[in-house]
Every structure is written in structure tokens, then in C-alpha cells.
N, C-alpha and C positions, 0 to 999 in steps of 0.2 A: 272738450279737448284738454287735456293734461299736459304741463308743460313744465320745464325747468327753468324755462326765459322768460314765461310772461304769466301772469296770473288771468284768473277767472275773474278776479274786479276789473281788473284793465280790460279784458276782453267785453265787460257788459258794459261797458261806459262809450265803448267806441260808436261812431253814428253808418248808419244804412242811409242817409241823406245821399243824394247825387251831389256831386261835385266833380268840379273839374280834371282835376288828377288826386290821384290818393295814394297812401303807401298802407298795406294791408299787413297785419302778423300774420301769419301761417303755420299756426301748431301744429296743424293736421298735418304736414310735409315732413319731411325728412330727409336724410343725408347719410349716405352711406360711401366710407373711402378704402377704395381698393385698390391694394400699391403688393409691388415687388414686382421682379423680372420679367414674368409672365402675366402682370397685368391684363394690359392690353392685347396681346395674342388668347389670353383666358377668353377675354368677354367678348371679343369678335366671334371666334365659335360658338357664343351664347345667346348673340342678341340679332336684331333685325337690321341695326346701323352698323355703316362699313366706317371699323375705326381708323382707317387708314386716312380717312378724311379730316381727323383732329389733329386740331391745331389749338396756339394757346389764343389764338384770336376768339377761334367759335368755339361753340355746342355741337352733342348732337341730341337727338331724338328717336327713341327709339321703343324697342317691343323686345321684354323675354316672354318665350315661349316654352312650351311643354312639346312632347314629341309629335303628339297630335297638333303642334298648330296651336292651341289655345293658350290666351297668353296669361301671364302670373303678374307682367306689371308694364304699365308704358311709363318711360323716365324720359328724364333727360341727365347726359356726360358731360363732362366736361372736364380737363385735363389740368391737373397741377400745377405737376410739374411732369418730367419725363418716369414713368412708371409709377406712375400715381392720379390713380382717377376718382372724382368724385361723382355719384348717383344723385340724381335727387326725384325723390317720386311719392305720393302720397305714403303713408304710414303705411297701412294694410297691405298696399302690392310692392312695399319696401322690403318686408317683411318675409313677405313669402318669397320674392325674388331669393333672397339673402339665403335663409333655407335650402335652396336647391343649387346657388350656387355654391354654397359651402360643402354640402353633400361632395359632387364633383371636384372640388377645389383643392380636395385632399392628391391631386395627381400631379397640379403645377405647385410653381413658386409663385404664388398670390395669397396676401391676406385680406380679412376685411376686419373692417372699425366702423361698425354701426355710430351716427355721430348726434344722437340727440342729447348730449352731456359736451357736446363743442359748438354745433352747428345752430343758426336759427336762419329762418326760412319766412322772406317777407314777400310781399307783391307791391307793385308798381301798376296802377293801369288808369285811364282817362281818356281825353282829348287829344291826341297828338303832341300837338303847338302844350298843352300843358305838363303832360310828363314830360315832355324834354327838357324841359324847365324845372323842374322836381328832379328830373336825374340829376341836371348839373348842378343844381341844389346839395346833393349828394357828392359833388365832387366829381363825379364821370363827366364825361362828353355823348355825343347822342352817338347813339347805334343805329342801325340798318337790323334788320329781321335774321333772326340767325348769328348774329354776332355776339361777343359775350367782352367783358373790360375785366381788368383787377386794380385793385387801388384799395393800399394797405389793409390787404387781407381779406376786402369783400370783392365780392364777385357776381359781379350784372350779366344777366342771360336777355336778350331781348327776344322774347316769342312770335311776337309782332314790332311793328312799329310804333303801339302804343301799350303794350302790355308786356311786362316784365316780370320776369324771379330775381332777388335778389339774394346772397348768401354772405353772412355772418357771421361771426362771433360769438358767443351770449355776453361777452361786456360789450361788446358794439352794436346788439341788442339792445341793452339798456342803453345807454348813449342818445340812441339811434330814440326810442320810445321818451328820454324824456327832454328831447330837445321839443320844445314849444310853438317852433314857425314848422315844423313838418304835419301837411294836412294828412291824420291818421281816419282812417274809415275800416267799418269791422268786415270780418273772413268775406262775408256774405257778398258784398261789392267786387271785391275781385272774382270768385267763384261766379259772380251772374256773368262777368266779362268773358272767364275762359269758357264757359259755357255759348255765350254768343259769339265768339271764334271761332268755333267748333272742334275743342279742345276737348278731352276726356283726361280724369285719372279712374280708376281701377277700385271700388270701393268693395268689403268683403264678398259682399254675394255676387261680383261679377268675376271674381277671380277663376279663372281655369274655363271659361265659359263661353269666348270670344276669338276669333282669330282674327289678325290684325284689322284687313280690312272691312270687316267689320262694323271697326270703329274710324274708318274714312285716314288709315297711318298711310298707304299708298300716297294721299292726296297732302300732306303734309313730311314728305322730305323723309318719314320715316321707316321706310323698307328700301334697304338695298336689294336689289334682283342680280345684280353681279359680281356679290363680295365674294361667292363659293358656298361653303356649306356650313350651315350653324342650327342649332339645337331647333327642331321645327321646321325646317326653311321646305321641306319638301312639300308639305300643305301649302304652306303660304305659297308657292309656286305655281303651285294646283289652282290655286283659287283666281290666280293670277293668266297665267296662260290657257287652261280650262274652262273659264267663265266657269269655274265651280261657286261662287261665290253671290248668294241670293237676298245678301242685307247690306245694310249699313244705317248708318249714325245720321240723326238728322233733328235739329235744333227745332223744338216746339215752346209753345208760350200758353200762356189760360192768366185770365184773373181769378186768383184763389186764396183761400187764407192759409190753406195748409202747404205742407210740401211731400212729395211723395218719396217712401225711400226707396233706395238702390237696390232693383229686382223687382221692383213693382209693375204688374200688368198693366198696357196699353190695349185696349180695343177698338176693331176697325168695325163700323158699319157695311155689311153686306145687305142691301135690300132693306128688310124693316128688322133684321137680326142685327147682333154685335157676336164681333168671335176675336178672341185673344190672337193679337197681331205682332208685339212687340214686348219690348223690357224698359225701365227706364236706369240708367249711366248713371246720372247724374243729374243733381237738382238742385234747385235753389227757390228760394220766397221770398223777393226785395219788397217791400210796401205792398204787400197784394198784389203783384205782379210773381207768376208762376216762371219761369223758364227751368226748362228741360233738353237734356240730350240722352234720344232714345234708340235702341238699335229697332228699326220697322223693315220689309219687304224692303229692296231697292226700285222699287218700282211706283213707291209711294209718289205721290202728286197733293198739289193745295187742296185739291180736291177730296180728297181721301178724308172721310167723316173719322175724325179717331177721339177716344175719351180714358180717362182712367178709369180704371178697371174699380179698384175701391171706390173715387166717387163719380157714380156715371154720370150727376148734372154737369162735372167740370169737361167740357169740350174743348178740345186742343188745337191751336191753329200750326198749320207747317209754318215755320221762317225758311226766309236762304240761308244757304250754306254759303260761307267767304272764300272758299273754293270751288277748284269742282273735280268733281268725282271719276276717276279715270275704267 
């Protein structure tokens, strides 16, 4: 991961050790700010979250989409100031988001400022009782799930009650990196949390691929079903009041040494066969400990014999989901 705030030394020195609460860099992320008049009325037509709900307290969470339904990136908003919003969502479906909405963009009063030359993009995640203690470490006070702070300049998103985005500066980046009592732990610790949340970001080969719930956005606050009409919403409605919708997302584990990439086959055992059942999201390899979030049948059970597809001895156990599935 290439970055303007943090280096590739700094990045290999950090530890994969467990601990209690940690604060993570996140070069992979990004930051995208979309301001002028039309803001806000822009990206409501565009996305799955109803902005009428932002406030400068919270976030939101959400899904852009394609006309079919398949989505280009799940983010999260969050609001400046008044016509001024900022995105935050992995690089790749930042990317492509920005692309399409600029395409259209040429019809309102909205700009964008892609912000990896302003922004840096950290995590927050542990024990409860310990990141609240780290946040206020940081100066904030504790949040509730869904709420977001500001305090000179940066800006705390709490995804849970124990896992956080935090948003910067790049001098408050460095600040931030070489204060000495701050416990830093690499990408990889955070990524196994949002993964055992049951959190997705959007890596290139899953782009254009997926409609929301899919990826389990119903069961996390991020599909409004009554804001009106936006870019996709008729699929996603489909899928919603038609039971059209035959998958979804669901957190798996293996002890492994490798890690599998985004788009890689899942097979399920039928009998004494195996046949291609799913895809994998996202992934991660903490100490020999595999976790994964994969889109399988919705009808997947513990039971259900599944493996990767490249290596058939690694066999995948189902975990629960911290939701549930509507």
C-alpha cells in the first residue's frame, strides 16, 4: 500500500500481536469530499442511505449502486459542515464510485476532491473497556455505535461499540504515529475485526458484482427502503420485497498460512463431490488464523462442508454473524 502519510518501514515494524485496543494506519482507505449546493440532494439520488438522516452528531453507511443494483462501493458519510460531505471507503470502490459520480455530476452544483494528499485514515478496535480508553486517550469522549465526534479537525466514526475510523490530517498523522504511549498494531488487526463484525469493503474484483444485500447492508442500517428513488433502488427493492435475493455474506475462519484473494472460489460439499458455491469479500491471515467474509447460498448452515477452492485441504468453519439477517 502506497501512501503519502506513512511509509512501508513504518508499516513492517508494526505488530500482528493481540492486544487490547490498538490504533491501526489504513492506507488502503480513502477520503473523498463532496461540497457545493447540491451536495447532498446529489448523493441521495445516488446512494442506499437516506441523507436526510445526517447530522453533524452521526454517520451514515451506505451502498452506491449501478442501475442493475450491483454495487461500485459500500462507504461511509459523514457531514462537515452544511454542503460539504465527506466519503470514506476503501481505495478501489472509492475510485470507482468517484468515476460515476462525476460522469453525472456534470448536471448539479457539486464538486469532488478526492483527499489522499489531505486525509489519513486510521482504526480504532479491541476490548470495549480498552478502546474507550484509547479514544479518550485521543481526546474524544466514548461514543455509542453509529455516532461520530470532531475535535480539532479529526473525526471519530464508531462502527461498533468497540471498533472505530478515525479521520485526519497528514500532520496529525504524523503526530498521531510518533507519539510513543499510543498502542499501534498493523492493517491486518483491524481488517480481522471488521471482518469478524461482519463488515465488508469492496476490493477490485468484487466491484460491479454484488447487490447490497448480498453483502448482509439490509442488516446493518444501510439501505433505506423509504427515501424514494436512487441510482439502483429498484433491484434492491426487488430483492427486498420479492425474496429475489438467494445469498448473502457470512464470516468463515481455517487455520492457514496463506490468505486467499478477493474473488477467490469457495466450494461446498454435495455427497462425495465439491461444486463452486460462493466467492471470498475479504480476508485476512493474523498468526495462522484465516478469517474470511464470503458471499455463500443464504441458506448456508454450520453444517454445510465448505473449502477453498485453490487449497482443497484448508476447510472452512461457518462463525455467527453479530447480526441477523432480515
Amino acid at each position: 500500500m502506497q501512501s503519502s502519510w506513512i511509509q512501508a518501514e513504518q508499516l513492517a515494524h508494526l505488530s500482528n500481536q493481540p492486544s487490547a485496543a490498538c490504533i491501526v494506519p489504513l492506507p488502503g482507505f480513502d477520503v473523498l469530499r463532496v461540497h457545493g449546493p447540491d451536495a447532498e440532494k446529489y448523493l441521495q439520488s445516488q446512494t442506499t442511505c437516506d441523507l436526510r438522516r445526517l447530522t453533524p452528531d452521526n454517520f451514515l453507511r451506505g451502498a452506491h449502486c449501478d442501475a442493475k443494483g450491483k454495487m461500485w462501493s459500500v462507504f461511509h458519510l459523514l457531514q462537515q459542515s452544511n454542503n460539504d460531505l465527506l466519503v470514506v471507503a476503501y481505495r478501489d470502490e472509492l475510485a470507482a464510485s468517484l468515476a460515476q459520480w462525476q460522469k453525472f455530476g456534470v448536471f448539479s452544483k457539486v464538486s469532488f476532491e478526492p483527499g489522499q494528499q489531505q486525509w489519513a485514515v486510521f482504526g480504532i478496535t479491541g476490548a470495549e473497556a480498552d478502546v474507550n480508553a484509547l479514544v479518550q486517550q485521543l481526546g474524544f469522549t466514548m461514543l455509542g455505535s453509529g455516532q461520530r465526534q470532531q475535535q480539532q479537525a479529526m473525526h471519530l466514526l464508531a462502527l461498533t461499540n468497540d471498533h472505530y475510523l478515525l479521520l485526519c490530517s497528514h500532520q496529525q498523522a504524523h503526530q498521531l504515529l510518533n507519539d510513543g504511549t499510543l498502542p499501534f498494531a498493523a492493517p491486518t488487526r483491524w481488517l480481522q475485526a471488521h471482518i469478524q463484525h461482519g463488515f465488508c469493503y469492496l476490493e477490485q474484483e468484487s466491484i460491479g458484482q454484488y447487490v447490497p444485500q448480498m453483502l448482509n447492508l439490509q442488516a446493518q442500517d444501510a439501505i433505506s427502503f423509504d427515501k424514494g428513488c436512487y441510482l439502483g433502488q429498484e433491484m434492491v427493492a426487488r430483492m427486498k420485497y420479492l425474496g429475489k435475493n438467494k445469498r448473502a455474506a457470512y464470516i468463515l475462519s481455517a487455520t492457514a498460512n496463506s490468505t486467499p484473494v478477493a474473488g477467490s472460489d469457495i466450494e461446498m460439499q454435495l455427497d462425495t463431490n465439491w461444486r463452486r458455491a460462493g466467492q471470498v469479500i475479504n480476508a485476512v491471515n493474523v498468526n495462522q488464523q484465516l478469517w474470511l467474509l464470503a458471499v455463500l447460498p443464504n441458506d448456508t448452515t454450520a453444517n454445510t462442508q465448505l473449502r477453498l477452492a485453490t487449497e482443497p485441504e484448508t476447510l472452512l468453519e461457518l462463525q455467527p454473524l453479530p447480526y441477523t439477517l432480515q
